[in-house]
Backbone as ProteinMPNN parsed JSONL, in Angstrom:
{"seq_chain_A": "XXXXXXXXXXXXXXXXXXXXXXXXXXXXXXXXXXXXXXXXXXXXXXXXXXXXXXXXXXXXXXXXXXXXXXXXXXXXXXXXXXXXXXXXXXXXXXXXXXXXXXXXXXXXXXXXXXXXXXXXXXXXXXXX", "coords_chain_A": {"N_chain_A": [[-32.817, 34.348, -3.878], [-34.387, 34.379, -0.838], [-34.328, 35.085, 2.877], [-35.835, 33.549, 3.857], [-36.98, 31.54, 2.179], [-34.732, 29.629, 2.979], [-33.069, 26.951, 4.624], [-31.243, 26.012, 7.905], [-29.519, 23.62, 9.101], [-28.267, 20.948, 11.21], [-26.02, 17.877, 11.836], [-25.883, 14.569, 11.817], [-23.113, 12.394, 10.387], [-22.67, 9.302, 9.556], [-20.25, 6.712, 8.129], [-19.649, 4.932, 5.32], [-18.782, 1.182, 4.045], [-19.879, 1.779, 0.972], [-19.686, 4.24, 0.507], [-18.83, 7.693, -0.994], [-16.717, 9.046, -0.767], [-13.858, 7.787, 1.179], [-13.251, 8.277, 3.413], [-12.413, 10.492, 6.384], [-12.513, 12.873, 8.869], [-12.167, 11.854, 11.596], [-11.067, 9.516, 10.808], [-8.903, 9.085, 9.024], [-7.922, 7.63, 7.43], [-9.554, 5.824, 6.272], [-9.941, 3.248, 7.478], [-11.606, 2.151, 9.54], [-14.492, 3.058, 7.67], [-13.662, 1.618, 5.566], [-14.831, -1.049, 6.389], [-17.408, -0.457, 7.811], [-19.932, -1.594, 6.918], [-23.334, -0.676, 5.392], [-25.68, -1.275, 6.28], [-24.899, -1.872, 8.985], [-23.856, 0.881, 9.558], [-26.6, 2.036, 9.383], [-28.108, 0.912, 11.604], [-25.989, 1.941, 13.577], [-26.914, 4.352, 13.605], [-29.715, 4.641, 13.96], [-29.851, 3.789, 16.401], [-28.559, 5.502, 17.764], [-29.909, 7.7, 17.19], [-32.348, 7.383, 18.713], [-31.908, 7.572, 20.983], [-31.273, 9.883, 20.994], [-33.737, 11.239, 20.797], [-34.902, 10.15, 22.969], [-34.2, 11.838, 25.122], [-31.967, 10.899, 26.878], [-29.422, 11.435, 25.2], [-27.806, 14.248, 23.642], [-28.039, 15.76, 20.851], [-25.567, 17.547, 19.863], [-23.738, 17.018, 21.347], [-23.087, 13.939, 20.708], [-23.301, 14.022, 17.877], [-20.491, 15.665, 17.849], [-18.597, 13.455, 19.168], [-19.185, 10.841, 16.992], [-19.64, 11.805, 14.53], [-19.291, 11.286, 11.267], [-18.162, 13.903, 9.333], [-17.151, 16.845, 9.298], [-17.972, 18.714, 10.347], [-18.241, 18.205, 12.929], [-17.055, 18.857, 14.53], [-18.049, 21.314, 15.295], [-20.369, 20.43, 16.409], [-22.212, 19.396, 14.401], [-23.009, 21.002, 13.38], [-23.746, 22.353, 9.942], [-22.959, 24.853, 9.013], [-20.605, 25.516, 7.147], [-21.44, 23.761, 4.634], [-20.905, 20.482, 3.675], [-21.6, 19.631, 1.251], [-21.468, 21.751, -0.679], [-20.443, 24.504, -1.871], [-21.416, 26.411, -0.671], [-21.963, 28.366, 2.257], [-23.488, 28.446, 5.766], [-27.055, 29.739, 5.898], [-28.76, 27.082, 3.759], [-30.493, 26.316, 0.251], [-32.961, 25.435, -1.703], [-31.38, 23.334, -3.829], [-28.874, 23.264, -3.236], [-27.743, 21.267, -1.811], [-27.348, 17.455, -1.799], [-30.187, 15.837, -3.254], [-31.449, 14.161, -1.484], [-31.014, 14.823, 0.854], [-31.914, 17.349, 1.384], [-34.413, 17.452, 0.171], [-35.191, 15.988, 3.237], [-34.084, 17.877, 4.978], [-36.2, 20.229, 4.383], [-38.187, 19.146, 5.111], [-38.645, 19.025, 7.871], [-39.649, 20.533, 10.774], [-38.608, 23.151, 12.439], [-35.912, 22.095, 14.726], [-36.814, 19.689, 14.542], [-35.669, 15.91, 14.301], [-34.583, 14.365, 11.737], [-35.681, 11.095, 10.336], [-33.772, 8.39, 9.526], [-31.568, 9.257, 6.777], [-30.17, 8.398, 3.37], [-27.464, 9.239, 1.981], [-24.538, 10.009, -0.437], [-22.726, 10.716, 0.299], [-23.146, 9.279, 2.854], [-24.849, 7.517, 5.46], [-27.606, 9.212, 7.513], [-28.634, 11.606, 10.327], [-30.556, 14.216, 10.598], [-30.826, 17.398, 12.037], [-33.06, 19.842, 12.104], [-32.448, 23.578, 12.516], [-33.115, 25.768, 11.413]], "CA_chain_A": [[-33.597, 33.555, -2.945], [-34.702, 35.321, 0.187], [-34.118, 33.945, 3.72], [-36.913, 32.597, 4.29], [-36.447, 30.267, 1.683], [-33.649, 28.811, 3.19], [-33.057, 26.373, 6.307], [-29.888, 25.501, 8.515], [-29.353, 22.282, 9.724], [-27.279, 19.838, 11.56], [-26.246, 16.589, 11.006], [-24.736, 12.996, 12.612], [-23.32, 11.319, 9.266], [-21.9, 7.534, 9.0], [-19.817, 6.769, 6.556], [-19.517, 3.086, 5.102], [-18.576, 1.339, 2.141], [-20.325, 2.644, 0.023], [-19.539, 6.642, 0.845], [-17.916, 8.393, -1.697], [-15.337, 9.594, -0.137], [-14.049, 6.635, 2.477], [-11.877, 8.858, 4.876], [-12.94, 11.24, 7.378], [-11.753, 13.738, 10.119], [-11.621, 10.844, 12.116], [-10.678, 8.169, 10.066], [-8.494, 9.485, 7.745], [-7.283, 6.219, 6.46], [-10.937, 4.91, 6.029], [-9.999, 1.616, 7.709], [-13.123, 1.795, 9.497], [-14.952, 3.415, 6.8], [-13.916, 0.482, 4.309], [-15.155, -2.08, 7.026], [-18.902, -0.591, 8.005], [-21.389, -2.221, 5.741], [-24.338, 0.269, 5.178], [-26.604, -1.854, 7.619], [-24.506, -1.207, 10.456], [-24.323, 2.489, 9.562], [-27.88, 2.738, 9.706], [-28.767, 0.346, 12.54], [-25.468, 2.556, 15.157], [-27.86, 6.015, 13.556], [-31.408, 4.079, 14.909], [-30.014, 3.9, 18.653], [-28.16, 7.068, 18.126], [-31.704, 8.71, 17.026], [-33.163, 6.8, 19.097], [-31.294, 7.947, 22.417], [-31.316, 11.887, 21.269], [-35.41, 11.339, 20.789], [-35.275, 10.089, 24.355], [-33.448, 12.584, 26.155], [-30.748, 10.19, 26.722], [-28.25, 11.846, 24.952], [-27.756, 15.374, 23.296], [-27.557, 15.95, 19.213], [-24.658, 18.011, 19.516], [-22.559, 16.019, 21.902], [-23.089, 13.204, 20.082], [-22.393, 14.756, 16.769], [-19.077, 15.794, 17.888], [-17.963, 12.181, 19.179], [-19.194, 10.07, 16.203], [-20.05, 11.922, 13.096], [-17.695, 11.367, 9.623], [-18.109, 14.967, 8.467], [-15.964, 17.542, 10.189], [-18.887, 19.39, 10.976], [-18.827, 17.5, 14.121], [-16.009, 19.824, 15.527], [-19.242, 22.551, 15.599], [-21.462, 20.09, 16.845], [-22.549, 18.849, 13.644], [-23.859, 22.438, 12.495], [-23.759, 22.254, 8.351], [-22.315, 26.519, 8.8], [-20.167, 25.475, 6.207], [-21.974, 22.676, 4.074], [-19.695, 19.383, 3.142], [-22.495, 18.942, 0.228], [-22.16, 22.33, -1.09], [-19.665, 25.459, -1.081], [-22.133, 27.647, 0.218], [-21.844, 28.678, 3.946], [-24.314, 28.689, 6.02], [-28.543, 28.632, 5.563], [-28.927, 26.659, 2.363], [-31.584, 26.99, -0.748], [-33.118, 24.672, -2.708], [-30.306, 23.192, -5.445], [-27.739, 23.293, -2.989], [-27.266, 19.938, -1.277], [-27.481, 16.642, -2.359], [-31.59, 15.555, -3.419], [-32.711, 13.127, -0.611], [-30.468, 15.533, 2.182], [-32.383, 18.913, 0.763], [-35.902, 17.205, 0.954], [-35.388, 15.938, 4.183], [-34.21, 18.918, 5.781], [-36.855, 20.894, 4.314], [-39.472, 18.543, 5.3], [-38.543, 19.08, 9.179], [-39.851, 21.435, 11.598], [-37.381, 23.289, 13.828], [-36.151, 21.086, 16.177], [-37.411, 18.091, 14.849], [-34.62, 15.334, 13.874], [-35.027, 13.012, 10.651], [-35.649, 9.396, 10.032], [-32.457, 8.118, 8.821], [-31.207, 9.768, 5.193], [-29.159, 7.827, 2.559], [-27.028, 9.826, 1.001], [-23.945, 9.336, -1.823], [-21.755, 10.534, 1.34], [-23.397, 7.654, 3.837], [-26.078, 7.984, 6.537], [-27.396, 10.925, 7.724], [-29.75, 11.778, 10.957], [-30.363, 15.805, 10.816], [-31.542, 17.943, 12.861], [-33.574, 21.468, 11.268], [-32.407, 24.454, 13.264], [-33.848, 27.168, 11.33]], "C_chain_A": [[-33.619, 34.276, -1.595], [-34.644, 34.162, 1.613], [-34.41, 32.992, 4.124], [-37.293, 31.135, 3.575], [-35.453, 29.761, 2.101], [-33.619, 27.788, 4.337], [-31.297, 26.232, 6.905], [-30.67, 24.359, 8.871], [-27.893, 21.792, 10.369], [-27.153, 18.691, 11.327], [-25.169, 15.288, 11.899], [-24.888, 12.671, 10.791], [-22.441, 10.211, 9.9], [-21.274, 7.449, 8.234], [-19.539, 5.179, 6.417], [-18.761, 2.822, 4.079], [-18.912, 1.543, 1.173], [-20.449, 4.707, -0.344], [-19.097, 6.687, -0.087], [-16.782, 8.511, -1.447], [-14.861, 8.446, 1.203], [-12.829, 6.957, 3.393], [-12.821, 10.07, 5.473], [-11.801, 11.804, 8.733], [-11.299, 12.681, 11.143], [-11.115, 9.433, 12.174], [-9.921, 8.397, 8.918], [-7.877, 8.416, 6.609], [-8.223, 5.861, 5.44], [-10.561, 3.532, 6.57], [-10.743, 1.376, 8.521], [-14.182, 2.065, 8.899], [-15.495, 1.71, 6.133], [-14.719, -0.353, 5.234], [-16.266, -2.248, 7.423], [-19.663, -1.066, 6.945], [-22.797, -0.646, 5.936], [-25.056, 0.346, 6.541], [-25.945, -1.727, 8.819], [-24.469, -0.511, 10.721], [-25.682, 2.675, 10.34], [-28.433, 1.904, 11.36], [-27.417, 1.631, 14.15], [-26.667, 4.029, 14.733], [-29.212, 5.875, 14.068], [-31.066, 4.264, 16.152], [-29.573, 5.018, 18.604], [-29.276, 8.208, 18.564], [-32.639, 8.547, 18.388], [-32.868, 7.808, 21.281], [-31.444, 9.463, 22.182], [-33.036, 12.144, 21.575], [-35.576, 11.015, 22.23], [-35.039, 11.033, 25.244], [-32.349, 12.081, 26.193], [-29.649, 10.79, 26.621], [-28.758, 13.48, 23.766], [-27.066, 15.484, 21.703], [-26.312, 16.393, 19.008], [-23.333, 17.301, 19.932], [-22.195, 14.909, 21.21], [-22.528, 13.127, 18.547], [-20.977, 15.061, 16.885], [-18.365, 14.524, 18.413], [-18.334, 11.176, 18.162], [-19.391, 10.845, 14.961], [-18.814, 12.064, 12.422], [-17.574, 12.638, 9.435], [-16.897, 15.634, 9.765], [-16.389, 18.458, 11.009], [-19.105, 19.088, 12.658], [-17.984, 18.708, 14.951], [-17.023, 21.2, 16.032], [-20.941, 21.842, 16.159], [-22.368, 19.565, 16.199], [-23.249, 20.333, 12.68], [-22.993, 22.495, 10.993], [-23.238, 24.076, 8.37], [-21.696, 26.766, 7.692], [-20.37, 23.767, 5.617], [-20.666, 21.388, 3.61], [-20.173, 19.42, 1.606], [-22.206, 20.301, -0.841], [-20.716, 23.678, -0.62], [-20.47, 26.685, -0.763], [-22.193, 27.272, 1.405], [-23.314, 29.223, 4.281], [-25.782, 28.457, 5.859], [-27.879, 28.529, 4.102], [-30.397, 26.651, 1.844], [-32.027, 25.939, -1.158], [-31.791, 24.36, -3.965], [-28.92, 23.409, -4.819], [-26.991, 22.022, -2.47], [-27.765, 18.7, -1.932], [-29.556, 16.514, -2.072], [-31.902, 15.363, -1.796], [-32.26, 14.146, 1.16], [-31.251, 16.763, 2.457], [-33.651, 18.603, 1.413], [-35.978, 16.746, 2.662], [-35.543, 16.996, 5.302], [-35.307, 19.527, 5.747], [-38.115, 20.832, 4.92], [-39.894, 18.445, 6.937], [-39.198, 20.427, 9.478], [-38.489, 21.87, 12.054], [-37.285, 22.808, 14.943], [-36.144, 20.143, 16.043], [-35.746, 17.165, 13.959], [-35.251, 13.991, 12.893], [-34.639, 11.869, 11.005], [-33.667, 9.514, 9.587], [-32.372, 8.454, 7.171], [-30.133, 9.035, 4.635], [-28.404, 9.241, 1.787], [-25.9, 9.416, -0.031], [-22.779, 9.647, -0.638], [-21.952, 9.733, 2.457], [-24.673, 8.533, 3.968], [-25.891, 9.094, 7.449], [-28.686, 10.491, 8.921], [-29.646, 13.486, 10.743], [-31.538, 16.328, 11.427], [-32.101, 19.842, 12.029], [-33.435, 22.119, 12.387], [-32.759, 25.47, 13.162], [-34.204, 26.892, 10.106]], "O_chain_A": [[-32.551, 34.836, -1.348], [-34.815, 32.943, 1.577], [-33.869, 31.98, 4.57], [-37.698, 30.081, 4.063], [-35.044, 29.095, 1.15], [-34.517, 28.061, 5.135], [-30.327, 26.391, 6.164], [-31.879, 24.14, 8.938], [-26.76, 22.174, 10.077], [-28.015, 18.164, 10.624], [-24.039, 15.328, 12.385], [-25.894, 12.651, 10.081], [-21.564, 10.451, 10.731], [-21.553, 8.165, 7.272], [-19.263, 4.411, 7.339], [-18.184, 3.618, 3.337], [-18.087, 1.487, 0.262], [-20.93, 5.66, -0.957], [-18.732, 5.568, -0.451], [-15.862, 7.964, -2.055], [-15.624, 8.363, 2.166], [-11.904, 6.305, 3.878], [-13.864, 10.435, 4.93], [-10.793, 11.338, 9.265], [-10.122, 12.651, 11.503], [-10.867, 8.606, 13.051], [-10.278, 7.915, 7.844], [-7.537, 8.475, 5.427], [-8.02, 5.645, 4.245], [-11.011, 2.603, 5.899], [-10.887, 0.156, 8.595], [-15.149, 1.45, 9.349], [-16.519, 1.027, 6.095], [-15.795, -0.438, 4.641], [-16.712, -3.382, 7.593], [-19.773, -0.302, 5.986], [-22.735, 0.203, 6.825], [-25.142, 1.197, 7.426], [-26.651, -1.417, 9.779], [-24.803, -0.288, 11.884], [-25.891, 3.206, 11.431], [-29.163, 2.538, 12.122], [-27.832, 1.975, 15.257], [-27.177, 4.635, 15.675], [-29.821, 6.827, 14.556], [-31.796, 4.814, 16.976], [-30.088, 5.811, 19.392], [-29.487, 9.011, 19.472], [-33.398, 9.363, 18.91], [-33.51, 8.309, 22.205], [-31.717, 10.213, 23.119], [-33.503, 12.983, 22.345], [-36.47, 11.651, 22.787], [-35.754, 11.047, 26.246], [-31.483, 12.681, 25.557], [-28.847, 10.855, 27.552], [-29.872, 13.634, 23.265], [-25.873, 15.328, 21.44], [-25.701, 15.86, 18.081], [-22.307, 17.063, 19.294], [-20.988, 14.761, 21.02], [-21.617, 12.416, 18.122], [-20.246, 14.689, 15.966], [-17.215, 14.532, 17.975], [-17.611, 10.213, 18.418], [-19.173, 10.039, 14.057], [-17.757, 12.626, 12.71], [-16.362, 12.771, 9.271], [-16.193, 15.14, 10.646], [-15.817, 18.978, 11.968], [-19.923, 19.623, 13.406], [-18.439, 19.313, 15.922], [-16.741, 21.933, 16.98], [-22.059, 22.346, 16.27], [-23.367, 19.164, 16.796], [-23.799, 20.415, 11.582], [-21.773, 22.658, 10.951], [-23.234, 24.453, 7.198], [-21.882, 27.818, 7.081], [-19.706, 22.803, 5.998], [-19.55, 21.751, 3.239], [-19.322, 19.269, 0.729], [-22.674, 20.09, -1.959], [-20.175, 23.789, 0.48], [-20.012, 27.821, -0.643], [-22.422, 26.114, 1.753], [-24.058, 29.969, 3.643], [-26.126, 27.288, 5.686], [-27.065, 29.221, 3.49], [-31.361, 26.876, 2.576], [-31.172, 25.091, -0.903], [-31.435, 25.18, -4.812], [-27.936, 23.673, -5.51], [-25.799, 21.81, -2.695], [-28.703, 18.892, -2.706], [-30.144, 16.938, -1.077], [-32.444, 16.186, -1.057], [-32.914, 14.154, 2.204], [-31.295, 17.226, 3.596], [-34.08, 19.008, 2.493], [-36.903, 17.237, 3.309], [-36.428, 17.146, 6.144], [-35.828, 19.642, 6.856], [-38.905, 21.73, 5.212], [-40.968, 18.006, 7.35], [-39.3, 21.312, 8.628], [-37.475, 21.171, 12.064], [-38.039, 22.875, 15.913], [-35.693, 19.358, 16.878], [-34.961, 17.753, 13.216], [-36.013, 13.064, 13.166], [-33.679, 11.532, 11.699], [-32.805, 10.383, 9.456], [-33.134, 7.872, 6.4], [-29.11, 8.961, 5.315], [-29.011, 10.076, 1.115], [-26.206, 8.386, -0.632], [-21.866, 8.823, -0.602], [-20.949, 9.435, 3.105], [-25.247, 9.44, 3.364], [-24.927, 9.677, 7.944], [-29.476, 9.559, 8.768], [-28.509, 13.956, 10.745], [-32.717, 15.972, 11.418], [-31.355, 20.708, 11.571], [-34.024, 21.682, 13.376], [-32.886, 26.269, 14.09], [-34.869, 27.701, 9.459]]}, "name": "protein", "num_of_chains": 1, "seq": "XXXXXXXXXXXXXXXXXXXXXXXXXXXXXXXXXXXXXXXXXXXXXXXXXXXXXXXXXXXXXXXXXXXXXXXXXXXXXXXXXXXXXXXXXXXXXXXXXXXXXXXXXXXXXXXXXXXXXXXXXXXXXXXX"}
């Protein structure tokens, strides 16, 4: 697969009860994990979105004070995928379905609707 097939991304995830996995870099217990419901996931990732689309607030900053993944410690940059042990851009067939199309379906720059995934809610941002 050649580069150009590929994209990077970033990413704010949520994690709820329904994640897979219900611990996190900053929750390693999950005892706020177990306790978000989905719908609250997605409704704190609407103002989150909502405030980076304004100016407001800054994808990366933000990413590193709330997102589940660990990615947040880089600002939310996917460098080394949670979804996927490939580093870096990713291909088609590497990340989960609805995370893959979304990214792909972005411009550079532009930041997705809210994404379900099997690890929670996802906003991402396409960086290349």
């Amino acid at each position: 697969m050649s580069s150009r097939d590929q994209v990077k991304a970033s990413h704010i995830l949520i994690k709820h009860q329904g994640s897979r996995r219900k611990a996190s870099w900053k929750d390693p217990e999950g005892k706020v994990i177990m306790t978000t419901t989905r719908e609250a996931a997605v409704e704190q990732l609407k103002s989150i979105r909502e405030d980076i689309v304004s100016g407001k607030a800054n994808f990366e900053d933000v990413a590193t004070r709330v997102s589940d993944c660990s990615s947040a410690k880089r600002g939310g940059d996917l460098g080394r995928p949670m979804f996927s042990a490939h580093k870096g851009p990713f291909g088609r067939g590497q990340m989960q379905k609805p995370f893959e199309e979304a990214t792909y379906a972005l411009k550079v720059g532009d930041i997705s609707e809210i994404v379900d995934t099997d690890s929670g809610v996802h906003i991402i941002k396409r960086t290349a």
